[in-house]
N, C-alpha and C positions, 0 to 999 in steps of 0.2 A: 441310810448312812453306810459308807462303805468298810468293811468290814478291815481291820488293824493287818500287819501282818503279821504272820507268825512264824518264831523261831525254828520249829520243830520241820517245819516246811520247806523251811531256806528260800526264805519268800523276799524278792527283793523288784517292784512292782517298776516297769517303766512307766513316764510320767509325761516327756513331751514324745506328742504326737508329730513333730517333724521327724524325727526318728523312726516311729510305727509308719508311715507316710514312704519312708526311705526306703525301707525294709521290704514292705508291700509294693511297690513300684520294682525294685533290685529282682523279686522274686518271677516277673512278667507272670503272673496270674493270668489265663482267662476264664471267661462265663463257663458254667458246667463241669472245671478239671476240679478232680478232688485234691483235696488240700486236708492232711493231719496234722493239728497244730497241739504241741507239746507243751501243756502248760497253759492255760487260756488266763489266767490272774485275773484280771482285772476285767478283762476285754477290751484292752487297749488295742489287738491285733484284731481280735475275734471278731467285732462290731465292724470295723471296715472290711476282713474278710467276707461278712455275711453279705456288706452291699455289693460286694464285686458279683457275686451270685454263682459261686464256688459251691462244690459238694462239699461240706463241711463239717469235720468230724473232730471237734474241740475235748482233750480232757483234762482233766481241773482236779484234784487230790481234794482240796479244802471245799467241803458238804457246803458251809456258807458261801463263798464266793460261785460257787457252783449252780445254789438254788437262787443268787440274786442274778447273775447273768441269765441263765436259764427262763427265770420269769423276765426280764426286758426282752430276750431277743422274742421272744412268743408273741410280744404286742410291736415288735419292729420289721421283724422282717416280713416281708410278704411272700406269702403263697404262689398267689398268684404267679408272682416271676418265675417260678420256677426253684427258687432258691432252697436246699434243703440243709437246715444243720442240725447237727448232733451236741449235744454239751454231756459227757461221760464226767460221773463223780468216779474216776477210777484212777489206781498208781499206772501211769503208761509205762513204765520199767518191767512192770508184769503182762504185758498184752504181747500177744505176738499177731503183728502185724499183718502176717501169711491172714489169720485166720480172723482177723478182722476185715478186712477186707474181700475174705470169700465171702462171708458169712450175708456182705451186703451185694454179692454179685461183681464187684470192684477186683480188677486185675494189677491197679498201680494209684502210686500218688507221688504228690509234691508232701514233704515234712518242713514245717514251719515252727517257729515259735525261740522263745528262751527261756535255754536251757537255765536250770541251777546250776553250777559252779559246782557241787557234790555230786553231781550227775553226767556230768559232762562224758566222763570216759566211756560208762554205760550203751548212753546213746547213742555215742558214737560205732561200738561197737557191737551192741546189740542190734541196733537198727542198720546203723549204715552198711556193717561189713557183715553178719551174720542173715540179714533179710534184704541185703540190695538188691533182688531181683523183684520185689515189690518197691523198689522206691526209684521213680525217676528223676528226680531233681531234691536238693534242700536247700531252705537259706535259713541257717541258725545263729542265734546269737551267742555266745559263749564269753570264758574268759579269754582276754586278749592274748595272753602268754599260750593257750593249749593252741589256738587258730593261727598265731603265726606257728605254732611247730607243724601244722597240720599242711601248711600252703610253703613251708621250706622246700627249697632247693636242695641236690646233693652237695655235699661240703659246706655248707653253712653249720655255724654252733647250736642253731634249734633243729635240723633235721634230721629224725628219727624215726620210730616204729609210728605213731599214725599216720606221719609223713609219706612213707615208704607204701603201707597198707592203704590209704584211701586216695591216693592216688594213682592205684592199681585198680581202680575200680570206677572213680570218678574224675572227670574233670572240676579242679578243685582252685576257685577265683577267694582271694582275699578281697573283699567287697569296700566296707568300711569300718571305719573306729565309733566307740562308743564311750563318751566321757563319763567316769562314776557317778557324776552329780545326775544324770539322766535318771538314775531308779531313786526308789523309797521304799526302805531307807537305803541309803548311800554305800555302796559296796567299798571295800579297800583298795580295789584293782579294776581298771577299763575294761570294756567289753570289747571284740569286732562279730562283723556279722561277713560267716563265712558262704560262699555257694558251692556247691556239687552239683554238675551234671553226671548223669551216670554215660559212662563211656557205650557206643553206639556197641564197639568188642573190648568188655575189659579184658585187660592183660592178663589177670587170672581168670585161669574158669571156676565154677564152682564146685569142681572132684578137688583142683589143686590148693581149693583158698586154705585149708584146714593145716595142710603141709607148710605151705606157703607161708602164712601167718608163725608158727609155730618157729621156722626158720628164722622170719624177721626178728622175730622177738628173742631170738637166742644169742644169733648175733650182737643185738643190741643192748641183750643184759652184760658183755663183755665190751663193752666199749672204749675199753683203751687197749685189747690187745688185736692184734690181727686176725683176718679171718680164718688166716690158716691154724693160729692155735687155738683159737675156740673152735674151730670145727674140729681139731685134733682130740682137745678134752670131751666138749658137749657130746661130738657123735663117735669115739672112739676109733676114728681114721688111720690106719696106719699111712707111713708115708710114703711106700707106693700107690696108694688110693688116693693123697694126695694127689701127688704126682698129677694121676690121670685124673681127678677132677680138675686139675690146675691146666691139661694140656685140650678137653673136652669144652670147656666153657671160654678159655683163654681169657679168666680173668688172674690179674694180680693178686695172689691170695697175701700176699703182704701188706694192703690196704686196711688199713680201721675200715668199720662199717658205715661210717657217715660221708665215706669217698663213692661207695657206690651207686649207682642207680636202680630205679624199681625193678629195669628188666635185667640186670644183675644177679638180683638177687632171685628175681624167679630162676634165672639158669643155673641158679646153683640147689637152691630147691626142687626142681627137674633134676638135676645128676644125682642130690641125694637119694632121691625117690629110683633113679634107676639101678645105683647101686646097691639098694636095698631088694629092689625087686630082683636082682640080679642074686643075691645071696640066698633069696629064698631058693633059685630055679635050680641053683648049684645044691643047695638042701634036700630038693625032691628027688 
């Protein structure tokens, strides 16, 4: 008997498989890539990932769901083929991915699965933007409100800081919708399932993401003034330093933030970065 869900978990189980079907297909899977999938529930994903004959590295929080998938796939999958999976009773918000993947010889993977709705932000940013050089593709399912902000446009009313950040990193497809009645129980709000390719050169590198990030998000915590007075408050600019980040980058610093573009905003996080390094050199 399949075990209830439970509250403490934010467990909210898909249920048709033409969906799980959609997902796995959208994700182009082949034989041998590894695949970490975030959340295994039920094994509504899990079970057809095992037959594709994926390296398979499933983790699962709830000890029962965990030891009843675990005991099936042990009598389903075959050896033989090749196929190897993992079922991990562990929180994946605490694993760092670098080192799961050393650990098994593995240099990359594809991240799969759905997410909680209380987790969402986490994942995104612990995994996506903090360890992207371990992850070459994702296709996750999320809230529908977080994945259109995620796949916005510049000047659109949903586009903003993860907008801005993950695709400076990935190529990022709005795939499809997910109707509430799909899980159990019944969430308030639709899902979509979003994709990420990871860009062949992201736009940031990984000296500038720390900066870079930090920038976006400051920006964006001021969202209705301009970027030149938030960057006059936040970084304490005087207005010749305006000036000259205004004549260095030739962007409009009279724009709200959600007029810009990603590589906007990287050039303005490169000038703050050299103006700063610049004040040290005048310092020494």
């Amino acid at each position: 008997m399949a075990s209830r869900p439970k509250k403490r978990f934010g467990q909210n189980f898909l249920h048709d498989p033409g969906i799980a079907r959609k997902l796995i297909n959208a994700a182009n899977l082949v034989s041998g890539q590894t695949v970490v999938e975030l959340g295994a529930g039920r094994g509504f994903l899990t079970r057809p990932l095992a037959d594709l004959g994926v390296r398979l590295i499933a983790f699962e929080l709830d000890r029962d769901l965990c030891r009843e998938l675990a005991a099936e796939l042990e009598t389903t999958v075959s050896l033989e083929s090749g196929t190897r999976v993992e079922i991990i009773n562990e929180d994946f918000t605490r694993v760092s991915l670098t080192s799961l993947l050393a650990e098994r010889g593995l240099t990359g993977c594809m991240l799969i699965g759905n997410i909680p709705y209380h987790l969402t932000r986490e994942v995104l940013f612990s995994f996506l933007v903090d360890e992207s050089e371990m992850i070459d593709s994702a296709c996750l399912m999320m809230q529908r409100e977080v994945g259109e902000r995620i796949a916005a446009p510049p000047g659109s009313r949903t586009y903003g800081i993860p907008s801005v950040i993950l695709q400076s990193l990935y190529s990022v497809r709005s795939l499809f919708r997910v109707v509430a009645g799909s899980f159990t129980p019944r969430p308030k709000v639709d899902s979509i399932v979003i994709g990420f390719d990871r860009l062949e050169v992201p736009l940031v590198t990984p000296r500038e993401r720390k900066h870079f990030v930090g920038v976006v998000k400051n920006l964006f915590q001021q969202r209705r003034k301009t970027i030149y007075n938030t960057l006059r408050a936040s970084y304490s600019l005087s207005v010749p330093e305006l000036r000259r980040l205004r004549e260095s980058t030739a962007i409009d610093l009279d724009k709200r933030p959600e007029m810009l573009s990603k590589e906007e905003f990287l050039e303005i996080s490169r000038a703050l970065t050299g103006m700063a390094q610049g004040e040290q050199a005048v310092g020494l």
